[in-house]
Backbone bond lengths (Angstrom), bond angles and torsions (degrees), N, CA, C in turn:
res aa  C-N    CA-C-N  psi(-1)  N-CA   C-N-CA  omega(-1)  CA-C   N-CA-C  phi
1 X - - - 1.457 - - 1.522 109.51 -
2 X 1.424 107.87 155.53 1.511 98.69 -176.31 1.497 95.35 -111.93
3 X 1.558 104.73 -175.58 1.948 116.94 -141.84 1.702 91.80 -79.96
4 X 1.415 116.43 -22.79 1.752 120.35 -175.68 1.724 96.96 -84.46
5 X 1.084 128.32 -59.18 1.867 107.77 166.89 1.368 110.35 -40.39
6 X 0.926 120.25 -67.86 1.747 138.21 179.00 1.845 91.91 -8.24
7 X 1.296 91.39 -72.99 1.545 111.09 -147.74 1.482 103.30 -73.88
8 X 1.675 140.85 -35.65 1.315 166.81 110.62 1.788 87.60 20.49
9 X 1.530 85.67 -61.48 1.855 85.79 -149.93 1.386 113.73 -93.53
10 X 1.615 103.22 -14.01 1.350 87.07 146.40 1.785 133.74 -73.31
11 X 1.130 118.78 -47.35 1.084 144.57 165.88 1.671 118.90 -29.02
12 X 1.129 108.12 -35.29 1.643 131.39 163.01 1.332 104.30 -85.49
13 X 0.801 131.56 -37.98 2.010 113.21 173.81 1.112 96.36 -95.96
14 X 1.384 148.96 -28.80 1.600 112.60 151.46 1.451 130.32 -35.06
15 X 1.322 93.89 -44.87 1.910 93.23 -165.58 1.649 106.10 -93.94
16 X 1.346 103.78 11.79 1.548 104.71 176.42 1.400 99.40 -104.46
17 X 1.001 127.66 -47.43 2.230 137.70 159.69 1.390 97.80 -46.93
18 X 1.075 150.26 -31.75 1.555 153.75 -151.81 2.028 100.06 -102.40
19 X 1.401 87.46 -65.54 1.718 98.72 158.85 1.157 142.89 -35.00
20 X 2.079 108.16 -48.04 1.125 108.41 155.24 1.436 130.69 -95.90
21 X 1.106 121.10 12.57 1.524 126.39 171.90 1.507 98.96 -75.52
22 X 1.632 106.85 -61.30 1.549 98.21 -160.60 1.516 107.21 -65.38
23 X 1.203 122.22 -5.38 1.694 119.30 176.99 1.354 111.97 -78.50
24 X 1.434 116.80 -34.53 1.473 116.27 163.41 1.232 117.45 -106.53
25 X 1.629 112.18 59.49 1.636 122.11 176.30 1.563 128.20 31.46
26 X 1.485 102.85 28.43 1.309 102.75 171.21 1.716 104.53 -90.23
27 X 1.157 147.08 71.34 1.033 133.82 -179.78 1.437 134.80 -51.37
28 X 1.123 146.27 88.09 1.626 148.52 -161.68 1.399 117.82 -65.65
29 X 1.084 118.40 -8.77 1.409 138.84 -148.59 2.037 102.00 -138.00
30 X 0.976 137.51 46.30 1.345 129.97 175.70 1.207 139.53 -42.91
31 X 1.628 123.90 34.72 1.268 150.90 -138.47 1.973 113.61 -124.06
32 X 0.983 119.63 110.09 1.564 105.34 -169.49 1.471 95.37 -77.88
33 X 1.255 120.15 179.85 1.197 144.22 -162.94 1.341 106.56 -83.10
34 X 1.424 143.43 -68.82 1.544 121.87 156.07 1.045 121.92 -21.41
35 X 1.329 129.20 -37.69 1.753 114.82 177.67 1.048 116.97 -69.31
36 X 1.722 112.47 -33.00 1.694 113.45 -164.35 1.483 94.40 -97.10
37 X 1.073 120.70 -24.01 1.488 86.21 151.46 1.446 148.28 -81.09
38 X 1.082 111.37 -18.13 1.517 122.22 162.47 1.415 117.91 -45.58
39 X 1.719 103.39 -48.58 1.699 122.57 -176.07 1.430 102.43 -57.27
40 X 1.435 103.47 -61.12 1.535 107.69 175.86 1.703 135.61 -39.93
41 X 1.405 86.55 -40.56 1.938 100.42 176.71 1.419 109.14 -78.83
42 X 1.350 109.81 -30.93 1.385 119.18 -168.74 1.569 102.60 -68.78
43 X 1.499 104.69 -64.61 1.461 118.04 178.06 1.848 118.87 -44.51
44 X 1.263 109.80 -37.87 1.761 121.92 175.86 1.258 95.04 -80.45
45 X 1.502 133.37 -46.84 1.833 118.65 -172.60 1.803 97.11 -54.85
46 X 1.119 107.83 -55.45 1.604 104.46 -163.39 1.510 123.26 -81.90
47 X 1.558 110.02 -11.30 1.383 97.44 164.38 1.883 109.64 -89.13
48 X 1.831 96.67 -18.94 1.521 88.13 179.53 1.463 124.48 -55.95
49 X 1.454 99.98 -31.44 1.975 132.88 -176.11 1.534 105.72 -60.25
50 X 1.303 103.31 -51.42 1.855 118.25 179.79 1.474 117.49 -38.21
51 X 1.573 89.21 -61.39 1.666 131.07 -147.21 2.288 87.62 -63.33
52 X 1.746 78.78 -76.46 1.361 90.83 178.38 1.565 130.37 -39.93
53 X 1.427 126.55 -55.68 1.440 149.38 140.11 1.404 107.19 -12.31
54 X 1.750 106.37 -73.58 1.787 105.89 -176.78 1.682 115.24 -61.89
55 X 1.254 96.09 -23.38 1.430 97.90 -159.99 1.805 109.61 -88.97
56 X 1.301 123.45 -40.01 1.124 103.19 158.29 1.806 135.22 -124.37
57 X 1.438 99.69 62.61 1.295 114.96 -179.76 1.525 92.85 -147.29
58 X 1.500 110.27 134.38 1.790 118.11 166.35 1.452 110.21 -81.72
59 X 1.494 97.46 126.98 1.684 109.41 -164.74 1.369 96.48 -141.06
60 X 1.449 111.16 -43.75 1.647 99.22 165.37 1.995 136.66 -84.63
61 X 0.780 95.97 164.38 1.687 83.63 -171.64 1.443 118.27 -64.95
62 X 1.414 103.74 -13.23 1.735 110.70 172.26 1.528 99.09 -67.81
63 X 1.595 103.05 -56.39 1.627 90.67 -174.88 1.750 127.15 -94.48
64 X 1.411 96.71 29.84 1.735 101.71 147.12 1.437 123.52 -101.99
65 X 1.335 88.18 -34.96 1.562 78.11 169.14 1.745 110.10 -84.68
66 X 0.837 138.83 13.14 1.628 138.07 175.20 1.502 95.24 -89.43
67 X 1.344 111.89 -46.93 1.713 124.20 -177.96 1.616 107.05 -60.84
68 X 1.074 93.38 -59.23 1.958 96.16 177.18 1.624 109.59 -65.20
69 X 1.261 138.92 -34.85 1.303 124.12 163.70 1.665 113.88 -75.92
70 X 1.089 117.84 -19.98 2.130 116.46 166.86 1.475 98.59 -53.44
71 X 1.166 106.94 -64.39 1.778 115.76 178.28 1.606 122.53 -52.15
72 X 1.128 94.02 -26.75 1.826 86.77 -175.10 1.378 96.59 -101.14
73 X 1.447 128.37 -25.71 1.719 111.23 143.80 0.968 145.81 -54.12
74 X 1.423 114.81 1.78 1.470 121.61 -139.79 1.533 126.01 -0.05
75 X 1.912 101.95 84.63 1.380 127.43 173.63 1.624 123.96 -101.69
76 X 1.566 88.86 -11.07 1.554 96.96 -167.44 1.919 119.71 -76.72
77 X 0.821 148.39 146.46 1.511 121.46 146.26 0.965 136.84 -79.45
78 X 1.450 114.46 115.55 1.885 117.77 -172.43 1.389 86.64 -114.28
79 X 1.641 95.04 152.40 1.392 132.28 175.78 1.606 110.82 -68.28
80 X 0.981 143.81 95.11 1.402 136.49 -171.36 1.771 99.28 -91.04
81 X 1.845 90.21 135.01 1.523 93.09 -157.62 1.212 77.66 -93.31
82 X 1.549 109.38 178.16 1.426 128.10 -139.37 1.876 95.53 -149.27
83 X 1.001 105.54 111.95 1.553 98.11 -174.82 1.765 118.41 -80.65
84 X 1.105 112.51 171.20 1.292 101.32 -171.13 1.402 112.85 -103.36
85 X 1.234 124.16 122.61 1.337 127.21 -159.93 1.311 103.41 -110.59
86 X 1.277 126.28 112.38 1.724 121.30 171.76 1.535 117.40 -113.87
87 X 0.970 102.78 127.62 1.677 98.70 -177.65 1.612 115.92 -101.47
């Protein structure tokens, strides 16, 4: 198995042990519901922020140099400025 199943499968018998506790009121988590939701919104704003951010801006060196070879193909779309013509 590789290290991403690995981690999957752990991750699934957590939330299946977690599942059955809170069904027989063992709660693991002692947290009312305003908090976990806060955590929750909080946690989706900032991986949404991450995700989006990493994903289309070159920040790693794979994707500068991916950016610098788009350009020296000219693959990219640039805005071609437009001069101002007054008659």
């Amino acid at each position: 198995m590789d290290k991403g199943t690995i981690i999957r499968t752990i991750m699934l018998l957590l939330a299946l042990v977690n599942q059955f506790l809170v069904i027989y009121g063992k709660s693991p988590l002692p947290i009312d519901s305003l908090l976990a939701e806060h955590v929750v919104s909080g946690l989706f704003t900032v991986v949404t922020t991450l995700t989006a951010w990493f994903k289309n801006n070159y920040v790693t060196k794979t994707g500068m140099k991916q950016r610098k070879t788009l350009i020296e193909k000219g693959l990219t779309k640039k805005k071609k400025r437009r001069k101002n013509i007054r008659k």
